[in-house]
C-alpha positions as CSV (number, residue, x, y, z in Angstrom):
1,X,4.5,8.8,-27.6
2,X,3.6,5.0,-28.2
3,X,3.0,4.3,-31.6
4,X,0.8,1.0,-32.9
5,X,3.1,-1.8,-34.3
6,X,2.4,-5.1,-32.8
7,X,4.2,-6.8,-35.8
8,X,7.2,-6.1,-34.4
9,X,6.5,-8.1,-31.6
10,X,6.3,-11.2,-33.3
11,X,10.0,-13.1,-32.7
12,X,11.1,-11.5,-29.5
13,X,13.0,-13.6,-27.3
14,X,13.1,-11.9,-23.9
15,X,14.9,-13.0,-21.1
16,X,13.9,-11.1,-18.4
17,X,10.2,-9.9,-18.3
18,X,7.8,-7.7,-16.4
19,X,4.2,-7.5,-16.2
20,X,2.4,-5.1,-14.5
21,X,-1.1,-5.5,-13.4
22,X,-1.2,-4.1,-9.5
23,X,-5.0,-4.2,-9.2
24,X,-8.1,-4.9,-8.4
25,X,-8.5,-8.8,-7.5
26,X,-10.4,-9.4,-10.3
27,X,-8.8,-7.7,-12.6
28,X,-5.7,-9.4,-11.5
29,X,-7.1,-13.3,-12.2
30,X,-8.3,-11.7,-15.8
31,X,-4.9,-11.3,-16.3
32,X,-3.3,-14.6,-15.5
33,X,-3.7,-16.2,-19.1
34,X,-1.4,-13.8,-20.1
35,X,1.2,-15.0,-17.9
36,X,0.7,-18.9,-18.4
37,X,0.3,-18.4,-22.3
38,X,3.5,-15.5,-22.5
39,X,5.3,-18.8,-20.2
40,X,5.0,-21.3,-22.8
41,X,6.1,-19.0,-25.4
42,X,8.9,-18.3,-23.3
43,X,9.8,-21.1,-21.0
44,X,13.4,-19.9,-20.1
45,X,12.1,-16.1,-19.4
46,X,12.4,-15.2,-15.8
47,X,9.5,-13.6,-15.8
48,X,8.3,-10.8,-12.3
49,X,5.2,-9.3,-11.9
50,X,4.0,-6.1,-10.2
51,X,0.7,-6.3,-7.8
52,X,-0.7,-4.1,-5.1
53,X,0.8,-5.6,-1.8
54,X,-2.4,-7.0,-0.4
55,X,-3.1,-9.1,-3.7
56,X,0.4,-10.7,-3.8
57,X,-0.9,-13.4,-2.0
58,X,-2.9,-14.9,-5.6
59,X,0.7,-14.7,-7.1
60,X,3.2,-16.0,-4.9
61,X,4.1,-19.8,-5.5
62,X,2.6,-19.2,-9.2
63,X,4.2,-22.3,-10.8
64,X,4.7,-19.3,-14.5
65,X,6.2,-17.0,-12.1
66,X,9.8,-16.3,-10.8
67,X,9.2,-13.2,-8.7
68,X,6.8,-11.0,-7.3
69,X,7.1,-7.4,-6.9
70,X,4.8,-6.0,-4.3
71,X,3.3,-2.3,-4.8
72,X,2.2,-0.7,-1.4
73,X,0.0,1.7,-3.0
74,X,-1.2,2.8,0.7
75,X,2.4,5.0,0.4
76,X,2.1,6.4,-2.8
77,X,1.0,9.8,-1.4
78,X,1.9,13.2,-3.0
79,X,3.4,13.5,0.7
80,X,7.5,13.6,1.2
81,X,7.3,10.1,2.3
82,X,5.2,9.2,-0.4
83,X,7.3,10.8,-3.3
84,X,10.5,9.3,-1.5
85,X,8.4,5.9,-1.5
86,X,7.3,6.1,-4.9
87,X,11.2,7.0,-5.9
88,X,12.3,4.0,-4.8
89,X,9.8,1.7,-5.7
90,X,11.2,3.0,-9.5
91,X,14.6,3.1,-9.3
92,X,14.2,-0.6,-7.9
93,X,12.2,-1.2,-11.5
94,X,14.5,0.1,-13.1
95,X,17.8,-2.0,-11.1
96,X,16.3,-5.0,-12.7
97,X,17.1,-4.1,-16.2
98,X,14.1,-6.0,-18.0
99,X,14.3,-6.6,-21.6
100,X,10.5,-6.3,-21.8
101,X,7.5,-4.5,-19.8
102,X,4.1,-5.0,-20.4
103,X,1.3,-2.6,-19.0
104,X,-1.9,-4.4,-18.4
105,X,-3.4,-1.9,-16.1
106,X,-3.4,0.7,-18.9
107,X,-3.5,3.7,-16.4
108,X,-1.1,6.5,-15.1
109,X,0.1,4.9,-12.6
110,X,1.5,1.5,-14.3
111,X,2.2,3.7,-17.1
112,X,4.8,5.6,-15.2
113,X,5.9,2.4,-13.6
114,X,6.7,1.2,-17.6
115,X,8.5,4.0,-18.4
116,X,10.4,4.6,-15.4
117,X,11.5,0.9,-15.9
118,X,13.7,1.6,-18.8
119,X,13.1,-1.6,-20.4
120,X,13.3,-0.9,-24.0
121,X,10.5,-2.7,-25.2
122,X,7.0,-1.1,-23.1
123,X,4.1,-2.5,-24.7
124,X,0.4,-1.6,-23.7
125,X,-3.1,-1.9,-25.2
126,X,-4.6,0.9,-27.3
127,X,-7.2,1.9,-25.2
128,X,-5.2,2.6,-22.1
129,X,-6.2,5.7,-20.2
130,X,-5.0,8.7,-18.4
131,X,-1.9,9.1,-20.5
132,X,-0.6,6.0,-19.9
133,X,-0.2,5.2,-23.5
134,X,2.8,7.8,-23.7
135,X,4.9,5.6,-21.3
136,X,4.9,2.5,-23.9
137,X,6.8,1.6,-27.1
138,X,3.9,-0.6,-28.6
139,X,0.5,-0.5,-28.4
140,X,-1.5,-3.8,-29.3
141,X,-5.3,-2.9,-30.5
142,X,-8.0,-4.1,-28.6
143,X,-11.5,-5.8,-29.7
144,X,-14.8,-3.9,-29.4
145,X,-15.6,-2.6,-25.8
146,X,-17.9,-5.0,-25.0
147,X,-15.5,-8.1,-25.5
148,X,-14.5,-9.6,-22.2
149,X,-11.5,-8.5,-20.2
150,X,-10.0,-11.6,-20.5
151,X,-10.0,-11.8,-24.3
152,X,-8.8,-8.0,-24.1
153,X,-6.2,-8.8,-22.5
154,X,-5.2,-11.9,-24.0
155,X,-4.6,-10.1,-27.5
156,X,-1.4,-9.2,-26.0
157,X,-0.1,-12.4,-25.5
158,X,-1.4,-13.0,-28.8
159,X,0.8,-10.0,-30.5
160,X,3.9,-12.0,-29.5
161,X,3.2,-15.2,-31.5
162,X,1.3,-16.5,-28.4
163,X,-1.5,-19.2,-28.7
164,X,-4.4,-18.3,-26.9
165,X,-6.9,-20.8,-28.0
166,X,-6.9,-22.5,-24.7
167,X,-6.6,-19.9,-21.9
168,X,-5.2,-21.2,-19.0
169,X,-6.0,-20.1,-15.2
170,X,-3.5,-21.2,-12.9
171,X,-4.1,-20.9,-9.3
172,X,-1.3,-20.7,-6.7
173,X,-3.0,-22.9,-4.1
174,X,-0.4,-24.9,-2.3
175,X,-0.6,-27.9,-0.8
176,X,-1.3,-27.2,2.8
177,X,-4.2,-24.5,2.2
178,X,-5.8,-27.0,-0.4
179,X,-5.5,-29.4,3.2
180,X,-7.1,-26.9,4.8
181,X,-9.9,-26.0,3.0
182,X,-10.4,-29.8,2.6
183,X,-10.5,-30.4,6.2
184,X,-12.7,-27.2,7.6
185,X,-15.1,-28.1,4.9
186,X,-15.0,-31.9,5.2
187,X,-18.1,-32.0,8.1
188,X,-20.5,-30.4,5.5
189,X,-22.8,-32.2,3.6
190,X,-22.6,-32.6,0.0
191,X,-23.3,-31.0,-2.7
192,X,-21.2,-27.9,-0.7
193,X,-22.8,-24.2,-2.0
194,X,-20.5,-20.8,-1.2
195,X,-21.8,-18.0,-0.2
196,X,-20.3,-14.7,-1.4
197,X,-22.1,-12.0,-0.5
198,X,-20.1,-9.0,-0.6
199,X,-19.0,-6.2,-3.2
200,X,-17.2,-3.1,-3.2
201,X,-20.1,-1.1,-5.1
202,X,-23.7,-0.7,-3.4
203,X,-25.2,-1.5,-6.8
204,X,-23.5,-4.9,-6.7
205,X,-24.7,-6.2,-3.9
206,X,-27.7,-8.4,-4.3
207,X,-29.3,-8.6,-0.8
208,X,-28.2,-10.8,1.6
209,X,-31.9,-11.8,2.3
210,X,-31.7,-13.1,-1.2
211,X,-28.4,-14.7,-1.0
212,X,-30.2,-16.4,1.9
213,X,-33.8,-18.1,0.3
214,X,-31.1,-19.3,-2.4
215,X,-29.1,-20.9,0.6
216,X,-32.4,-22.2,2.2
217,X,-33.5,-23.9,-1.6
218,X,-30.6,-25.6,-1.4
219,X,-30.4,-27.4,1.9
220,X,-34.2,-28.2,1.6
221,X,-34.7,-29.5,-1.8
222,X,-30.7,-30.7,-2.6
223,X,-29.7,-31.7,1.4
224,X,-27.0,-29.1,0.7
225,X,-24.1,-28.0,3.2
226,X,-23.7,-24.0,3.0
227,X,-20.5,-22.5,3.4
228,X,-19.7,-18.1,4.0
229,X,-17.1,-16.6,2.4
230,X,-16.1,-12.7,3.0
231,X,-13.4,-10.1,3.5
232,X,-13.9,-8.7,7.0
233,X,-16.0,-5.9,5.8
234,X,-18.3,-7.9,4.5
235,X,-19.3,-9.1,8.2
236,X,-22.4,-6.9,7.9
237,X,-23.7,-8.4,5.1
238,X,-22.7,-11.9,6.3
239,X,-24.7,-11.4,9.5
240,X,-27.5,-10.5,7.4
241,X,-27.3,-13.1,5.6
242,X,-27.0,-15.6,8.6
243,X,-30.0,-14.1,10.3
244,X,-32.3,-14.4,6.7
245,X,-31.0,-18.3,7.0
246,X,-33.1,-18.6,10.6
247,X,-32.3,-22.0,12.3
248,X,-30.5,-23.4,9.1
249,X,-26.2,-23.7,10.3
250,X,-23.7,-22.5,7.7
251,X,-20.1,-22.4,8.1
252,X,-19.3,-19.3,8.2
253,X,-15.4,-18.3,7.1
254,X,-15.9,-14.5,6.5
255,X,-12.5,-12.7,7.4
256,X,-10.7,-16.0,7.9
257,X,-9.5,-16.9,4.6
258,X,-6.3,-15.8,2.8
259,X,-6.5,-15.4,-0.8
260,X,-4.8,-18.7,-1.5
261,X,-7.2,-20.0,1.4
262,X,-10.0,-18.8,-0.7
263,X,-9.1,-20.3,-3.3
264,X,-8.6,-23.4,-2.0
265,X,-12.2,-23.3,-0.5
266,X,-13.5,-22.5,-4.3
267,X,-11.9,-25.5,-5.9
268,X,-13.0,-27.6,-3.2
269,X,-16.8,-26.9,-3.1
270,X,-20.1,-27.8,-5.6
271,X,-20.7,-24.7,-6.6
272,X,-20.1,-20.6,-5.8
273,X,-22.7,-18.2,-5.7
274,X,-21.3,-14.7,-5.5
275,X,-21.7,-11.0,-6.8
276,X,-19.9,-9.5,-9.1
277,X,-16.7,-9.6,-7.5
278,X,-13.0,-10.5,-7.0
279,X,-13.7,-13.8,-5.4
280,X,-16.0,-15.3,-8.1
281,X,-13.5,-14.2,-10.9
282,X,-10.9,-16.2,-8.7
283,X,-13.6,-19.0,-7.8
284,X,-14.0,-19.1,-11.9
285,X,-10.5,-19.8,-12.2
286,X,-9.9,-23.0,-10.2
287,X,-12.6,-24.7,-12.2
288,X,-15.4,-24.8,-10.0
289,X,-18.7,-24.3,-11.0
290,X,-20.0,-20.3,-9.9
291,X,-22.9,-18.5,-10.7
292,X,-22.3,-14.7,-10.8
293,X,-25.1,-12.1,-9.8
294,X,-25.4,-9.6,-12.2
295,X,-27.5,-6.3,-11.5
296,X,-25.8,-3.4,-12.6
297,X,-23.0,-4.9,-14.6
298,X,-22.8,-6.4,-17.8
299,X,-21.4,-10.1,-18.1
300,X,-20.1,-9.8,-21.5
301,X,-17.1,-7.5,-20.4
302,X,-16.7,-8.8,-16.8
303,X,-18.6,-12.2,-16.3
304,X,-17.3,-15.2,-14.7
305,X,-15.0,-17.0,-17.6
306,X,-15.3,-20.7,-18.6
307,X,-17.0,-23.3,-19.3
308,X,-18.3,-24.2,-15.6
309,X,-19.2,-20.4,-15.3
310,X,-22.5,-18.9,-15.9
311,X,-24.3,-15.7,-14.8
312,X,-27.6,-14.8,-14.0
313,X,-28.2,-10.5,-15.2
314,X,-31.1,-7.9,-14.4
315,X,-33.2,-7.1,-17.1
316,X,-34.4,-4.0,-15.5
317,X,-34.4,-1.2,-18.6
318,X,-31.3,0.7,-17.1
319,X,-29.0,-2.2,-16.7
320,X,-26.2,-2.6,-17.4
321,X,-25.8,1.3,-16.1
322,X,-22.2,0.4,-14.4
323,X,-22.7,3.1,-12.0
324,X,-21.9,3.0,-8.3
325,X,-24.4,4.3,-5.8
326,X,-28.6,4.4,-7.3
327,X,-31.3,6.0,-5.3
328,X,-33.6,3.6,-7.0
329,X,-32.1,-0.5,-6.9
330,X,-34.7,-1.7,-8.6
331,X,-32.6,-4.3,-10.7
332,X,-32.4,-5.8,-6.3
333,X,-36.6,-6.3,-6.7
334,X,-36.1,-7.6,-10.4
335,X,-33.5,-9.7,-10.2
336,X,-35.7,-12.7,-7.4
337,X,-33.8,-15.7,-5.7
338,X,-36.3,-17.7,-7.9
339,X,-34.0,-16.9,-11.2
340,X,-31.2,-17.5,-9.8
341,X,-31.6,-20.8,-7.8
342,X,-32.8,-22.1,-11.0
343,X,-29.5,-21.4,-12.3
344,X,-27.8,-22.7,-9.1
345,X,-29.9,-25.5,-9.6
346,X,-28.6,-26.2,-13.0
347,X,-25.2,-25.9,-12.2
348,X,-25.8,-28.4,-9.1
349,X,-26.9,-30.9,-11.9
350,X,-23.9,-30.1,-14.0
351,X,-25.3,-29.6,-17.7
352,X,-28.6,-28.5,-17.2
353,X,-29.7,-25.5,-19.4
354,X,-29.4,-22.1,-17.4
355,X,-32.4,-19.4,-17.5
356,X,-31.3,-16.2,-18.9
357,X,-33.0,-13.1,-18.1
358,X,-35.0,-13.3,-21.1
359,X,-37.0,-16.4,-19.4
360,X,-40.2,-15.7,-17.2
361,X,-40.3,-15.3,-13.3
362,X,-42.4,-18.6,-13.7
């Protein structure tokens, strides 16, 4: 059973460190202020962290990080190949004989990866779930649930002596897919506005026909160039959205970018209009300028972070309801392309003041 005493974190000198954050793409960038602000606390750690293998792709070439340590959940079955997958995957935790572990996931799973490390400092938040609480020597309190995730999570950096006044998002975007992303997007005009139009929940997904009247503001009014941006299942939606945009071109780069690739085509445009999502938490942390869509989530726990980040929020009277599937989406009516090209429009000028949902359809 972990017990609560984050003073005794204060002083530690570890030199070999693991954090362990496998999932979701979001969730992962939240976490990366941890790592940059745990580095300069630490600059001779060697410090490893555990992701989901299809993620590892944001880590690797991390300028804070020596080593990446990829989870392929897909084999973690209660199968014999899974247990004998799972078996290994700990004993090799446990090879590396870290000094210090810390859970950021705060479930069963990366609880079990803690304990099974045998490092003899675990060290989680307080209001981890599903037992995984049990698997850590320390538990760091949390702020009040609606606090964002990144200042959640940052209050464990801050438990080791940490300074997390300036939270820093570093990027692993090398050199040649920053060329890249420079060259595919060099014929567009400027300003340059991304399109993200995908999420994993129905009830995030503001409707590509909206996504589309935003894109066709912006190359009428500002002369804009309009880029696509996707996983490959999002091609349905992306379609959608190309027809809504009629005879106006886009570049459309759904399924084609890497998550390094994608990042590279974040920092490099004007600004990134996207769901509540994985890519606009990672668009958020290059820098650029995004503009989140908010209909059934709240902002204050799981907005875009930073100063060049704003969101744009339903103010039908369920939201935020944080549920998945809703026979009724009428936050989708609610929430028109008219609100939020205004605040597309205010990032586009860089300073302008942003409507919130408060301010009239006008």
């Amino acid at each position: 059973m972990s017990v609560d005493r984050p003073a005794a974190l204060l002083g530690l000198r570890p030199e070999r460190v693991c954090l362990i954050k496998p999932s979701s793409l979001g969730d992962v960038v939240h976490a990366l202020p941890v790592l940059s602000a745990l580095r300069v606390l630490w600059p001779e750690a060697h410090f490893s962290w555990v992701v989901n293998r299809g993620l590892r792709g944001l880590l690797d070439g991390h300028p804070d990080l020596d080593e990446v340590i990829p989870f392929d959940r897909s084999k973690a079955k209660l199968t014999p190949g899974g247990i004998a997958s799972i078996s290994r995957f700990l004993l090799d935790l446990r090879r590396r004989r870290f000094d210090l572990v810390v859970d950021l996931q705060g479930l069963l799973r990366s609880g079990v990866m803690a304990g099974a490390s045998g490092a003899p400092i675990r060290v989680g938040l307080s209001d981890a779930r599903e037992g995984a609480g049990y698997f850590t020597t320390h538990q760091v309190p949390t702020p009040g649930p609606e606090s964002h995730a990144v200042d959640r999570l940052l209050k464990v950096a801050e438990a080791f002596g940490a300074d997390i006044s300036r939270p820093s998002f570093r990027a692993a975007i090398g050199p040649e897919d920053a060329r890249w992303a420079r060259e595919i997007l060099s014929p567009l005009p400027r300003p340059v506005l991304a399109l993200n139009v995908g999420a994993r929940w129905l009830t995030k997904r503001w409707p590509p026909e909206h996504f589309a009247e935003v894109g066709r503001r912006a190359v009428e009014e500002r002369g804009a160039g309009l880029v696509l941006v996707g996983a490959p299942e999002d091609r349905p939606l992306v379609d959608a959205l190309k027809v809504g945009l009629g005879p106006i071109e886009a570049l459309d780069l759904c399924g084609q970018t890497s998550l390094p690739r994608l990042a590279a085509v974040a920092e490099e445009v004007d600004v990134f209009l996207s769901n509540d999502t994985g890519p606009l938490h990672l668009a958020a942390a290059t820098g650029t300028r995004v503009v989140g869509v908010y209909t059934c989530t709240s902002p204050a726990r799981t907005g875009p972070y930073g100063v060049n980040a704003v969101a744009v929020t339903s103010c039908v009277w369920c939201a935020p309801s944080f549920v998945r599937t809703c026979p009724r989406l009428e936050c989708m009516a609610e929430l028109t392309p008219d609100r939020v090209w205004r605040a597309v429009e205010a990032q586009l000028d860089a300073g302008s003041p942003v409507p919130s949902c408060r301010v009239g359809e006008g």
